[in-house]
C-alpha positions in Angstrom: 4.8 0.9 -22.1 2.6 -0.9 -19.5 0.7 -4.4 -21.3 -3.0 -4.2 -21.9 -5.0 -5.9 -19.4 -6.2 -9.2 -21.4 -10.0 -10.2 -20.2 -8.6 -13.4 -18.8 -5.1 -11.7 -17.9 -4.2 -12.6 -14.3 -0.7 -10.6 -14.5 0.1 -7.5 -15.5 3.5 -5.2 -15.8 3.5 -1.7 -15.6 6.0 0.8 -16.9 8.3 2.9 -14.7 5.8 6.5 -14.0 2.7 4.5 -15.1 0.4 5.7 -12.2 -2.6 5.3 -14.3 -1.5 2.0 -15.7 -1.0 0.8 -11.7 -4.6 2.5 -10.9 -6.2 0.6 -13.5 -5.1 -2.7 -12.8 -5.5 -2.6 -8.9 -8.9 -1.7 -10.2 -9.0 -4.3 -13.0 -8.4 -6.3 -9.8 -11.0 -5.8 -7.8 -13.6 -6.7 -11.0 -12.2 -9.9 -11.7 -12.2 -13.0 -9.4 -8.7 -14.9 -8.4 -5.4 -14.0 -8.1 -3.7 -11.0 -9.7 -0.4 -10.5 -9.6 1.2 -6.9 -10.6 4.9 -6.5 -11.0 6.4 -2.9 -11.3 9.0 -2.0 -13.0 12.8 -2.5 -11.7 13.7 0.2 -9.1 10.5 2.1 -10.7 9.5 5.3 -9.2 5.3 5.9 -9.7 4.6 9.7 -7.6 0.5 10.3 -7.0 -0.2 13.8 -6.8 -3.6 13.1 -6.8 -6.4 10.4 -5.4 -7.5 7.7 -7.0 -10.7 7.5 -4.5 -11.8 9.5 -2.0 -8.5 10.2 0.7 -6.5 7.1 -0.9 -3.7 7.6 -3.1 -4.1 4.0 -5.1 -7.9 2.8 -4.9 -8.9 0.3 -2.0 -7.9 -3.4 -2.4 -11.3 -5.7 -2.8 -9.5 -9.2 -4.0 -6.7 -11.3 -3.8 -3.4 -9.4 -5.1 0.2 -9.4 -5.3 2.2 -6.8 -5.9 6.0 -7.0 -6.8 7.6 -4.2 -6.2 11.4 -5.4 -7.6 12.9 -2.3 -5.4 10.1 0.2 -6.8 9.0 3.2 -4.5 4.9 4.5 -4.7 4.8 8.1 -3.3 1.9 10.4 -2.7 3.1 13.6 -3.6 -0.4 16.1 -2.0 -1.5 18.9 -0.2 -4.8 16.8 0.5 -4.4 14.1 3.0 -4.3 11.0 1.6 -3.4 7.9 2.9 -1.6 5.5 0.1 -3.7 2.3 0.5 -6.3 0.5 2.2 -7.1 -3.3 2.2 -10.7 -3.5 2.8 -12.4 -6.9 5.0 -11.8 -10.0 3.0 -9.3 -8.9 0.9 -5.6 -10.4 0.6 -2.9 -8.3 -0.3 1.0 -9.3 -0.3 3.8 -6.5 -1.2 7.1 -7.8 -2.3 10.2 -5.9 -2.3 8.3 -2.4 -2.4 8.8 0.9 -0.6 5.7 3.0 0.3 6.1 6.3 1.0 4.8 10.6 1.4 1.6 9.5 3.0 -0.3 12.4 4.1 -3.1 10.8 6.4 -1.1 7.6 7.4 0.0 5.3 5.0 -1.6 1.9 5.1 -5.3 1.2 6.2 -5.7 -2.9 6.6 -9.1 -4.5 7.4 -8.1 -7.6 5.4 -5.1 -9.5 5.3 -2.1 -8.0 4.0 1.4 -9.6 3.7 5.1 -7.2 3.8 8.3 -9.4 2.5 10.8 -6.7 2.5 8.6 -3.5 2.5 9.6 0.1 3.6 6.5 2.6 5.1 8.4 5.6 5.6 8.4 9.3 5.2 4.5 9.5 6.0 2.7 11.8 8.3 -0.5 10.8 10.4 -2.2 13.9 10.0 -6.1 13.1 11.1 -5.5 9.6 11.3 -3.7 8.6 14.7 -1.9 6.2 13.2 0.7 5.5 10.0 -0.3 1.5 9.8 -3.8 1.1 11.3 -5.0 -2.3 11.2 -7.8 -4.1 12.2 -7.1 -7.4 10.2 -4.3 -9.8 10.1 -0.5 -8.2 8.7 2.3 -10.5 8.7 5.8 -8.5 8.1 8.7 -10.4 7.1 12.5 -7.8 6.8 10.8 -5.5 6.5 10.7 -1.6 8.0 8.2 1.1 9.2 10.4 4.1 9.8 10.8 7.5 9.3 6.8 8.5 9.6 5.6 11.6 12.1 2.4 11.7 13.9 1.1 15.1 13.5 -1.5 15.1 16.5 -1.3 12.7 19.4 -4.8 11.2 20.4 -5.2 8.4 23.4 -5.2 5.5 20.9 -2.2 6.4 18.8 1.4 5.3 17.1 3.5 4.4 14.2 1.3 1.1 14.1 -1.8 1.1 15.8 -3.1 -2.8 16.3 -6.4 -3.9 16.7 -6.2 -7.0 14.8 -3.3 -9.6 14.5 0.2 -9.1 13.9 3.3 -11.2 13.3 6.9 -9.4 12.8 10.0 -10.9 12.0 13.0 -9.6 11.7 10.8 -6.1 11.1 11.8 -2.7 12.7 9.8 0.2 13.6 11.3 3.2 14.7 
């Protein structure tokens, strides 16, 4: 079973399948000021088949959170295109040891600053988006991997990662 979020609770843990548990405290998240750290469970699956808000599969990032994925995978299973998150201007999000993957409409949206330490994007389609990573804020990727992903249609400004902001790769692949 996932924890209750405490009022003064700055970590929670969420149970394997617990999409509701993981949509709550993103959101939980976003109310609360500081540092939120959420850490899934070991080699946890959590399938969305539906959005949280409108074309995202978990709801946007407003704060500053951490999520720790210990191996865990978050698909969007949908016939609706979704993308699976977005990190909106002035937010700070870091991933840790997660996989990302079944975006319908790309996969991540950054506008903030958002931090990959061994972090898969794979298996997602950019269906209207142009892009599967489209940022337009700072991402820092460290071992991690953006692969697997199809562009459905091909515009002029378009690609696996399409970079209007800062980046810094190491030892990251895209393919």
């Amino acid at each position: 079973a996932s924890l209750a979020l405490a009022g003064c609770s700055q970590r929670v843990e969420i149970a394997n399948h617990d999409t509701q548990a993981l949509v709550r405290a993103i959101e939980h998240a976003n109310r609360e000021p500081g540092r939120h750290v959420i850490r899934l469970a070991n080699r946890g699956t959590y399938i969305f088949t539906r959005e949280s808000e409108a074309g995202l599969v978990l709801p946007r990032v407003r704060g500053d959170l951490v999520i720790e994925g210990v191996g865990a995978e978050i698909r969007g299973y949908s016939d609706r295109p979704l993308a699976l998150l977005q990190i909106e201007p002035g937010a700070r999000l870091s991933l840790d040891r997660l996989t990302l993957a079944e975006g319908s409409d790309g996969a991540v949206r950054n506008f903030g600053t958002l931090r990959l330490d061994r972090v898969g994007i794979v298996d997602s389609t950019g269906a209207a988006r142009s892009a599967i990573v489209l940022n337009h804020g700072k991402i820092s990727a460290r071992d991690s991997e953006i692969a697997y992903n199809h562009l459905a249609l091909a515009r002029r400004d378009a690609g696996t990662v399409l970079n209007y902001g800062q980046i810094e790769f190491e030892r990251t692949s895209i393919h």
